[in-house]
N, C-alpha and C positions, 0 to 999 in steps of 0.2 A: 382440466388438468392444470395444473399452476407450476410454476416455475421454482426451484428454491439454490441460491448458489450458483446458479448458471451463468456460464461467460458472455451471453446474449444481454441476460438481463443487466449486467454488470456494465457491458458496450451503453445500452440504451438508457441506463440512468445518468453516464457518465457525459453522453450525448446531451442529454437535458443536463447538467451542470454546464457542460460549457456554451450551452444556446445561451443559459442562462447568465453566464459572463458576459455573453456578447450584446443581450440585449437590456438587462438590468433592470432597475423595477420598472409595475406594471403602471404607477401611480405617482405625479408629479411632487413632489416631495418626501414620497419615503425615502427612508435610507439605501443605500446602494452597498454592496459589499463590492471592492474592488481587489482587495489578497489579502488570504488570512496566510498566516504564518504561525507555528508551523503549522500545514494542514495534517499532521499525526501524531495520534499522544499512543500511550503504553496500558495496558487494560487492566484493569485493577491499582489505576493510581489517580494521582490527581497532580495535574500539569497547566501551564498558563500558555495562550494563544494572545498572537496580536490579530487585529480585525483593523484593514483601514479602507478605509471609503468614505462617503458623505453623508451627512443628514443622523448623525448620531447627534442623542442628547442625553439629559444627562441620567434619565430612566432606564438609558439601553440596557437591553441584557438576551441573551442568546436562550431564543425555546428551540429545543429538539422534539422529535416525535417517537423516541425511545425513552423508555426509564431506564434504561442500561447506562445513559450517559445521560448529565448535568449539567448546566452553570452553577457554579456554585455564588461567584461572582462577578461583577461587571464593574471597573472603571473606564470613567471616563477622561481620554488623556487631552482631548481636542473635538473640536465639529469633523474630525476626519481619520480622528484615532481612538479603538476601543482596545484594553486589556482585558483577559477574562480569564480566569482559573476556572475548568472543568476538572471532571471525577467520573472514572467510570469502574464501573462492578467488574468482579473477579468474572461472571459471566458474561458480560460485552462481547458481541460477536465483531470477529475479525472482518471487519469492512467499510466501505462508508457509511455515516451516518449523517443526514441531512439535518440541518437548523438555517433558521433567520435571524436576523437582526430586531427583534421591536423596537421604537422609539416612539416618540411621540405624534409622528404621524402616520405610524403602522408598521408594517413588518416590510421587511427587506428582500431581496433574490435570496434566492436557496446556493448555500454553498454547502460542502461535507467535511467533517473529519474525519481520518482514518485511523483505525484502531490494530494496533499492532501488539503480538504476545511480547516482545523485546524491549528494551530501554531503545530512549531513542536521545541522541546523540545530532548535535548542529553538522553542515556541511564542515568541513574542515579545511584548513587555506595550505596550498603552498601546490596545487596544482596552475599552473599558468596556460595560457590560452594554446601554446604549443604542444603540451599533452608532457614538457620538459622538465618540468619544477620537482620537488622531490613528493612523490605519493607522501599520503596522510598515514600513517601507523595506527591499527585499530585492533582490538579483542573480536572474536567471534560471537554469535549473540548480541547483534544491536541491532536497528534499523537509522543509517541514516538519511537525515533530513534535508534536501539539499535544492540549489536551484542549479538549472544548465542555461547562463546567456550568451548572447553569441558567442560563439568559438571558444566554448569551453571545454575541456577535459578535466573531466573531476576524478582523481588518483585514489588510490589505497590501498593499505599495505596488512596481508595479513600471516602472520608466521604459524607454517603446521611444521608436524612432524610427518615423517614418514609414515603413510598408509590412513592419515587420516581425511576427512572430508569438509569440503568448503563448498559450500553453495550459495550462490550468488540468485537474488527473485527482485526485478526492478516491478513498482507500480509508479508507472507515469499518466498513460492516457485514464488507466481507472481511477485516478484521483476525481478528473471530472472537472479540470480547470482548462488544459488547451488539449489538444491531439500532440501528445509531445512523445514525438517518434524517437525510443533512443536507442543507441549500439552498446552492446554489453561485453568487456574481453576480458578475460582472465589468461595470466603468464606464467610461467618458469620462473625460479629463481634466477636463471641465466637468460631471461627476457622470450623464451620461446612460446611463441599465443599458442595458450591449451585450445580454447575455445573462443569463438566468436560468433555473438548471437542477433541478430538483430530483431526479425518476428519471429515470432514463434509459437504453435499448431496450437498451445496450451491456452496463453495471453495474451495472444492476436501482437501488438504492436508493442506489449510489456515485454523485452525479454528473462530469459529464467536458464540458470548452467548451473552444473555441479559436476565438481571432477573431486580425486581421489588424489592426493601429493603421493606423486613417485619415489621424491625426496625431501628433506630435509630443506626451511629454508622460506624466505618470504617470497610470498604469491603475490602478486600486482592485479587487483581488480579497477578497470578502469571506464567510466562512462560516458557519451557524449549523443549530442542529437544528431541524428543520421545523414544532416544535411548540413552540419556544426554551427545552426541557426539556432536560435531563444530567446530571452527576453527576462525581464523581474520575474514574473509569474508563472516561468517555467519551472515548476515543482517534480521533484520527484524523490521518492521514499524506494532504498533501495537495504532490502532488508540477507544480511552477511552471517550466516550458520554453521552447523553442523551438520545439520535437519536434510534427511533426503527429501528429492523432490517426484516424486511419480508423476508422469506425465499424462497418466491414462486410469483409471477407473473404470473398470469392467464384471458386471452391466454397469450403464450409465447414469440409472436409476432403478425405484422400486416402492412397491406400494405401499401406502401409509400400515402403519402396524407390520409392518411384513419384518420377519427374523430372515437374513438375507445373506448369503456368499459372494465376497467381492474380491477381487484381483487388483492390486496394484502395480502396473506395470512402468517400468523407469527406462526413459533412454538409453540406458547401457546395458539395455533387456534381465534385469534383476526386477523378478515375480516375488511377492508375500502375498500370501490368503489369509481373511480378516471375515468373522462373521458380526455382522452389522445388525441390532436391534433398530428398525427405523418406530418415527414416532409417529403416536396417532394424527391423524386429522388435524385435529384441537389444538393438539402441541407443537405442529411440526412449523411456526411461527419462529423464526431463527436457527433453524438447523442447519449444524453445520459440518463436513463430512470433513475430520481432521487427519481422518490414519496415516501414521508416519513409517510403514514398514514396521521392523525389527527395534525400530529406536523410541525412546519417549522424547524426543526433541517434540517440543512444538511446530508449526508446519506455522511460516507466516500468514498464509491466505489459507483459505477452503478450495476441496476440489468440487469442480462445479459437478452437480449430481440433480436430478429429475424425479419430484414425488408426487407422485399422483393415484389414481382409483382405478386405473386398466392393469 
């Protein structure tokens, strides 16, 4: 039985990225990847990444092990700084995607990108280390891309109307660069915390909230590491909706080829039933279980689901 989407498998790939920060290449002079920036591009476009580390020359260029996503191309800005414009397909699955570095004395540690349905959008300034400075003003529909170092609080501000929905889904540790534990709060227009998440049952140490505006008026989504510890390379992609979030899928899985009844169930116990064609064998190589309820919102990530032959 094989795993497809699973939050296990997701844990232990993201485990091997960050072993593999920590202990870098295998081979004395390849190249090292020490932070790409950003680690998230938008699926069906084509976006530019910084890469810095050592042992780049002037051949570098980024292979992947997907044809979903590409280099398209590679400069080089330094022995310690690579630019690169990638491209990837309207069908790019929502996850990471591993690449190296080649140069001229081989290939690099494995680092990932992540691919997101959203525009993605830089961290934004005017949060200060107090959590005091004015939130960042955003649209719904982004993913951003941000770092948390010490004692940071990274702010943002989003205006609903009454009765509609804002869902807030952080990926930090699934990036696959540090174990970057963070707290997630969404507020009242009059500063009162909806919600505060820190782990949670879905994403282990990512957290994920969605609430419904009572009223009228800008919400306050605000992030920080849970012990207000960080560093350069604390990454995290925190992607800001409409999109309901189900916390539960049920069954959890289902056999390959199987026409299938599946349950969405969401924290504020709101059930949709969805009949699922799953794919054969052969095809079920990137699958990805998106239902969004009632809505065609895209869903940022996949819900983790199990396919197999029993």
């Amino acid at each position: 039985m094989s795993f497809r989407n699973s939050s296990v498998a997701e844990c232990k790939f993201s485990l091997v990225l960050a072993l593999s920060c920590l202990f870098g290449a295998c081979h004395a002079g390849n190249p090292i990847i020490e932070s790409v920036s950003p680690p998230v591009g938008q699926r069906g476009t084509e976006f530019d990444i910084r890469v810095e580390g050592e042992g780049f020359s002037k051949s570098s260029t980024l292979v992947f092990y997907s044809e979903e996503i590409e280099c398209v191309s590679a400069k080089l800005v330094s022995e310690y700084e690579l630019e690169a414009t990638l491209r990837t397909s309207e069908k790019c699955p929502l996850k990471n995607h591993p690449f190296r570095v080649l140069a001229e004395h081989g290939f690099s540690d494995m680092r990932a990108i992540r691919v997101t349905p959203f525009s993605v959008m830089p961290e934004g300034k005017g949060a200060d280390s107090t959590g005091q400075g004015k939130a960042v003003s955003i649209d719904k529909g982004v993913t951003i891309s941000g770092v948390l170092e010490s004692g940071d609080i990274d702010r943002y501000s989003v205006q609903l109307e009454k009765g509609q929905t804002l869902s807030a889904e952080v990926e930090a540790v699934r990036l696959g660069y540090e174990l970057l534990d963070t707290v997630l709060t969404i507020k009242s227009p009059d500063g009162e915390v909806l919600v505060r998440c820190d782990d949670d049952a879905l994403f282990q140490q990512d957290p994920v909230a969605s609430i419904v505006a009572a009223e009228a008026g800008d919400y306050e989504i605000s992030l920080h590491e849970s012990n207000y510890k960080g560093s350069l390379t604390s990454h995290y992609a925190l992607h800001l909706g409409s999109f309901p979030r189900p916390g539960v899928v049920y069954p959890a899985g289902g056999v390959y080829g199987q026409t299938l009844k599946v349950a969405l169930l969401a924290a504020d116990g709101n059930t949709s039933q969805h009949v699922v064609r799953l794919p054969a064998k052969e095809d079920a190589e990137g699958f990805e279980l998106l239902l969004a309820g009632e809505s065609d919102t895209s869903l940022p990530t996949p819900l983790p689901f199990r396919l197999g032959e029993l």
